[in-house]
C-alpha positions in Angstrom: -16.8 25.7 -17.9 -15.9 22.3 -18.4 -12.3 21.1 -18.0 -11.0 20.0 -21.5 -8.9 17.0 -21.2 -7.3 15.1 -24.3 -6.2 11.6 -23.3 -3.4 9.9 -25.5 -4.7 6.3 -25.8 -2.3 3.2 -26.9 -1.8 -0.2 -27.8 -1.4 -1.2 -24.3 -4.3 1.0 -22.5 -7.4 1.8 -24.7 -9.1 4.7 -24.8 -12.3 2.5 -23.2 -9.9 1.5 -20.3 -9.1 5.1 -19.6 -12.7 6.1 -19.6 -13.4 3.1 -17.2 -10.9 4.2 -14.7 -12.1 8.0 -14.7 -15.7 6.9 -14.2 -14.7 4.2 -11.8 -12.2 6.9 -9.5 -13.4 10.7 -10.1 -16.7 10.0 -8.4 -18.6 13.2 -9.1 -15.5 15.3 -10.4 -16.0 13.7 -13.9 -19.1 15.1 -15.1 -16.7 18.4 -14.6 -14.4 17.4 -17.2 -14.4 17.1 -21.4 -12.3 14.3 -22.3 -11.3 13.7 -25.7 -9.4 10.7 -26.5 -7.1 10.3 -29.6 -5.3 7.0 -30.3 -1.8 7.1 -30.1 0.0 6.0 -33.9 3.0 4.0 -32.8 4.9 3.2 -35.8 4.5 6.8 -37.7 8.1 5.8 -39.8 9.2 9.0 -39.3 10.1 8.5 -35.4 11.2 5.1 -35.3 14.3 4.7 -34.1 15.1 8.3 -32.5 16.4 7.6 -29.4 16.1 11.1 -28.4 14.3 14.0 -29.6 14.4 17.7 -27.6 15.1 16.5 -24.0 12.7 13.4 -24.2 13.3 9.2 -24.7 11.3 6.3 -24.7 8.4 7.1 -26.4 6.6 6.7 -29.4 4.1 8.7 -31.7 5.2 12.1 -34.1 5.8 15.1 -31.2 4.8 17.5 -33.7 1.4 16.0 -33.8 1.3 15.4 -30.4 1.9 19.2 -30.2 -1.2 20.4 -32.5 -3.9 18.1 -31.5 -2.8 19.5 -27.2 -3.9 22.9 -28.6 -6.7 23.9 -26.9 -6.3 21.4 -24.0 -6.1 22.5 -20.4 -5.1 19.2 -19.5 -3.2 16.8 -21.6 -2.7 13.1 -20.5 -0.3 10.2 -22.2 1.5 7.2 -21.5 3.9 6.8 -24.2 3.3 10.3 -26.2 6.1 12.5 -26.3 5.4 15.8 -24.8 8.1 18.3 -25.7 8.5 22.5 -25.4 6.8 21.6 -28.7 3.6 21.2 -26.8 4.2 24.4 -24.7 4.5 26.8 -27.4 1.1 26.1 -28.9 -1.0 24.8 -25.9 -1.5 28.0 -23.9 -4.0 27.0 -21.6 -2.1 24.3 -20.8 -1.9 23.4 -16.7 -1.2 20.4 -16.1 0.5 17.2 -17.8 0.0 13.5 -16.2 2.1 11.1 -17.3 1.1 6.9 -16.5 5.0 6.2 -15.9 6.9 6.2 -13.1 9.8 7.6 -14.5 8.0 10.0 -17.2 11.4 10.5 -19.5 8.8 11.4 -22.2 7.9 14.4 -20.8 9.9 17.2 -20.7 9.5 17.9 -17.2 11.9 21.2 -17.4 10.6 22.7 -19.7 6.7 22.3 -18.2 8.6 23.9 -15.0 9.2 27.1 -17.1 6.1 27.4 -18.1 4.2 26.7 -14.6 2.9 23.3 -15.8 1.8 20.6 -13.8 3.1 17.4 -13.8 1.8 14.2 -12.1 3.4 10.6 -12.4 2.2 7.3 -11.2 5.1 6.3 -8.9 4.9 2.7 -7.8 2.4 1.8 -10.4 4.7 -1.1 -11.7 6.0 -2.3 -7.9 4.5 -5.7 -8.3 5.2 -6.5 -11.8 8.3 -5.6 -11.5 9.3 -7.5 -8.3 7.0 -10.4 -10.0 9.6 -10.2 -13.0 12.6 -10.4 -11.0 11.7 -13.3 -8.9 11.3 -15.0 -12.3 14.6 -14.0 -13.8 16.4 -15.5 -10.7 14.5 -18.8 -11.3 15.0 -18.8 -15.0 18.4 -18.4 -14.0 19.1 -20.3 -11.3 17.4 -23.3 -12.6 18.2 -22.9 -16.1 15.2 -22.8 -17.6 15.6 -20.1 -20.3 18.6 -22.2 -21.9 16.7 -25.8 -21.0 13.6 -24.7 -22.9 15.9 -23.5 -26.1 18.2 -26.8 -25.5 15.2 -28.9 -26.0 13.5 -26.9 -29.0 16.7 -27.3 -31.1 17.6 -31.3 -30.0 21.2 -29.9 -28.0 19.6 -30.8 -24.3 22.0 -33.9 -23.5 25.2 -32.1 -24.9 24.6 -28.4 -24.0 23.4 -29.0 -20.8 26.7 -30.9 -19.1 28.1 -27.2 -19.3 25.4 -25.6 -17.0 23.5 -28.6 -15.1 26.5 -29.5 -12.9 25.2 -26.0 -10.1 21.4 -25.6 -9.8 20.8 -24.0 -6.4 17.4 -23.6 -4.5 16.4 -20.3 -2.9 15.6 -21.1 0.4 17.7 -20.2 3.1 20.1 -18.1 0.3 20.7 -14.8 1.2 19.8 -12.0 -1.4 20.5 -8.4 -1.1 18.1 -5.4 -2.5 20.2 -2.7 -4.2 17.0 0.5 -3.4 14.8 -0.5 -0.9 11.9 1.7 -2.1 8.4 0.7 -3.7 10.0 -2.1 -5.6 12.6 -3.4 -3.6 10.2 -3.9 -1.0 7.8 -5.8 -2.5 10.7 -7.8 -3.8 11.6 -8.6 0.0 7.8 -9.7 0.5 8.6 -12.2 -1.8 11.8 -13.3 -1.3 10.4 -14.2 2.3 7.9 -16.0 0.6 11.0 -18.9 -0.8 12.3 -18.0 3.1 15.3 -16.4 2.0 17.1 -14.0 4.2 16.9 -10.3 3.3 19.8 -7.5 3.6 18.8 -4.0 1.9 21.2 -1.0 0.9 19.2 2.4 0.7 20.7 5.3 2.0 17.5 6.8 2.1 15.7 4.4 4.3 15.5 4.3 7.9 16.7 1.0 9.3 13.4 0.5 10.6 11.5 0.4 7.6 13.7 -2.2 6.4 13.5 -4.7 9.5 9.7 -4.4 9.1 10.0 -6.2 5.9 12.4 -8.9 7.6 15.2 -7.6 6.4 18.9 -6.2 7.4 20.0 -2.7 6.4 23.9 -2.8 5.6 26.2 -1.1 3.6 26.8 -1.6 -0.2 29.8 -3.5 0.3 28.7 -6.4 2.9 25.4 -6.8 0.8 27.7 -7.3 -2.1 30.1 -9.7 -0.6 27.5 -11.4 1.9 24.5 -11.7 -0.9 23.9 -14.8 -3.0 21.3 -13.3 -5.6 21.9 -9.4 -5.9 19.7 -7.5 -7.3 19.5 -3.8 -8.3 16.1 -1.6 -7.8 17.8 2.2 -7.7 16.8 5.1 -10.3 19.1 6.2 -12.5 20.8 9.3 -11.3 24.5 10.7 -12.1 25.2 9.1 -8.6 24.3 5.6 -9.2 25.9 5.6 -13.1 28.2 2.7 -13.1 28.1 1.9 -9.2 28.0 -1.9 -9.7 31.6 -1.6 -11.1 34.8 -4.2 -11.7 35.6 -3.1 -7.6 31.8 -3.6 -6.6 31.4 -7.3 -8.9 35.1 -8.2 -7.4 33.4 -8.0 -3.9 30.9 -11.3 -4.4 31.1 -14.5 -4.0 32.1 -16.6 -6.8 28.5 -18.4 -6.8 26.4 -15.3 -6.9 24.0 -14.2 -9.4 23.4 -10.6 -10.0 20.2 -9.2 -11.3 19.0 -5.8 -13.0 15.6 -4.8 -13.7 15.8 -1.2 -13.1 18.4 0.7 -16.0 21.4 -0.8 -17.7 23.4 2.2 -17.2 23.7 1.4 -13.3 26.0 -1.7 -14.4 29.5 -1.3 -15.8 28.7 -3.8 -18.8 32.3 -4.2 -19.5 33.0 -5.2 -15.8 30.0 -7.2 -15.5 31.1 -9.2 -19.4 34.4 -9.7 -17.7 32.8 -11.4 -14.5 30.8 -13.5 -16.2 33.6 -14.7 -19.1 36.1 -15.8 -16.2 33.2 -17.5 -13.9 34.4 -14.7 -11.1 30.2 -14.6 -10.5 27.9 -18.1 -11.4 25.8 -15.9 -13.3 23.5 -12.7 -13.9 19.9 -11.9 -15.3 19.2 -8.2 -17.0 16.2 -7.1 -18.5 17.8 -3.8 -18.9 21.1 -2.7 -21.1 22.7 0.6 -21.7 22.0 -0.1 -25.7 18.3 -1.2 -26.2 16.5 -3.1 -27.6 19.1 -6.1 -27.0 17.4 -8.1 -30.0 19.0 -4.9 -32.5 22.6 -5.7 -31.5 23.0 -8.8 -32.8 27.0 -8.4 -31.9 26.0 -7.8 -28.0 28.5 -9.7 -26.4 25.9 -10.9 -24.0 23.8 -12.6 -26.2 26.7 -15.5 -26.6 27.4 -16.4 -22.9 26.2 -19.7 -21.1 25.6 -17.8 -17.7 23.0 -15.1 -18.3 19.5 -14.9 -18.8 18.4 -12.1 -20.6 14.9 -10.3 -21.7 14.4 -7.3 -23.9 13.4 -4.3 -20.6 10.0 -6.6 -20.3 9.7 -6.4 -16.2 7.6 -3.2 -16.1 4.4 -4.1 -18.7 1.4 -6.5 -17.3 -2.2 -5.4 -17.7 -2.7 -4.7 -14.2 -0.3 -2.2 -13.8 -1.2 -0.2 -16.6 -4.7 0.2 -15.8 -3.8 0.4 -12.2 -1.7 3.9 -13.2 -5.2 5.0 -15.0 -6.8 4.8 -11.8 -4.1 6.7 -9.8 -4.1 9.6 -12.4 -7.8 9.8 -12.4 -7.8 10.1 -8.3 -5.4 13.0 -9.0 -7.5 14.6 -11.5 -10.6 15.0 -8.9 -8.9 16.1 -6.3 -7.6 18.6 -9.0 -10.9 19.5 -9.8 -11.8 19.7 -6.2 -8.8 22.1 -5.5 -7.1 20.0 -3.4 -3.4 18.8 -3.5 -2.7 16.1 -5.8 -0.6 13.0 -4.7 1.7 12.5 -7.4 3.0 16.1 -8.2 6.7 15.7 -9.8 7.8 19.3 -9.7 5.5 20.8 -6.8 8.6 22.8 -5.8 9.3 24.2 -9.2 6.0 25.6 -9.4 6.5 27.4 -6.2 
């Protein structure tokens, strides 16, 4: 008997880009498989704005449908969909969830563990655009071209620029120091060695080799801080690195240093970090990520108002490449799951043990 598989399809991967990439990667593994696809309704007005909903974030689409249509699914496969204990209750040949996120905080991992459920991830799947993104938010910084661009649409350029023109530094030769040296912090090195700038990583969890093959220097958090020009954070979220850029951690660099976060807002002390940038302790600092988002719904964030930031509303992730690349790395899973072999990305492997 055929493996039923129902496929969540979005706004940002189609249903005929998900077919492509499991006829382009399960080889002969997909004529073993039914795949039903169901497009994904974004803006059902009775979820918008729930931050939060039985142990899962960040997604979008009504979990009680969700639930009903994963019925008779062995396999059930989303992106943005919310997949709650909802899902468990009714789907009772349920075996395996894959999730085209890194991170997948719209599934509710847990509660698959209880059940014996499967999960799969696509770690890494964003690595370049990410590290693309961040090299961009350091220029737009650095060279001001965020606040030059707005300067000029609304005829300010020759008076607003005396306040931030007078310190436009190049990259090469500066120093910038990789908070998480994993799948995006080293493709961040491979760049920044690309605008020869020198490299020092803090990762606990990364042998010191690793590091010097990507040219750089492993150090502790405190001389990357106080030795770094361009700083720029690449950890996961975990209690452990809540708050560890704090007032102590933003006190330790220099005075002309930038500080960059693409990974979660929650890592930076925004109170400490407002302060820094307020009394010119740092030159400046670019986030794509906040503890409160969307940014652009706050329009009394106390960021939005300063002269030294660049900001973006948690836009370093998304490119059309990395989504479809994800696809492809779910559907390589799914044959060798098929084949009964191990699959690569298996969140809770241990759980299920």
């Amino acid at each position: 008997m055929a493996l039923k598989v129902l496929v969540f399809a979005d706004k940002f991967l189609s249903k005929e880009q998900w077919k492509m990439a499991f006829k382009e990667k399960m080889g002969e593994e997909y004529k073993k498989a039914e795949f039903t696809f169901y497009d994904l309704e974004e803006d059902d007005p009775l979820w918008i704005g729930r931050p939060s909903y039985k142990g899962v974030k960040e997604f979008f689409g009504n979990p009680l449908e969700i639930a009903k249509k994963a019925e008779k699914f062995d396999v059930l496969i989303v992106q943005f969909a919310p997949v709650t204990e909802d899902v468990y209750e009714v789907a009772k040949n349920l075996k395996l969830v894959a999730c085209n996120r890194s991170t997948p905080v719209n599934v509710d991992v847990e509660g698959a563990n209880k059940k014996k459920i499967l999960v799969i991830n696509t770690p890494g799947r964003n690595a370049d655009s990410v590290a693309d993104f961040t090299m961009g938010l350091i220029l737009c910084e650095v060279r001001h071209i965020a606040r030059a661009f707005e300067a000029v649409r609304n005829g300010t350029y020759l008076e607003s620029s005396k306040r931030w023109r007078k310190s436009i530094p190049e990259l090469k030769g500066k120093t910038i120091g990789i908070v998480g040296f994993g799948k995006i912090g080293t493709k961040v090195a491979e760049r920044a060695i690309g605008f020869s700038m020198k490299i020092l990583a803090y990762d606990p969890f990364v042998p010191e080799e690793k590091i010097r093959q990507y040219g750089g220097e492993k150090v502790s958090l405190d001389d990357l801080l106080s030795k770094s020009d361009f700083v720029t954070i690449h950890m996961r979220l975990t209690p452990q690195t809540t708050k560890m850029i704090g007032k102590r951690e933003i006190s330790l660099m220099k005075k002309t240093a930038f500080l960059i976060n693409t990974a979660r807002g929650e890592i930076i002390d925004e109170d400490a970090l407002y302060e820094a940038l307020v009394n010119n302790k740092i030159a400046g600092a670019a986030l794509d990520v906040f503890i409160k988002e969307p940014i652009y719904s706050d329009p009394n964030n106390k960021f939005l108002h300063l002269d030294n930031i660049t900001f973006t509303p948690h836009l370093a992730g998304p490119s059309d490449d990395m989504f479809y690349r994800g696809a492809c790395m779910i559907a390589e899973d799914l044959a060798r799951f098929l084949r009964g072999e191990e699959m690569e990305n298996i969140m809770n492997k241990d759980a299920i043990k």
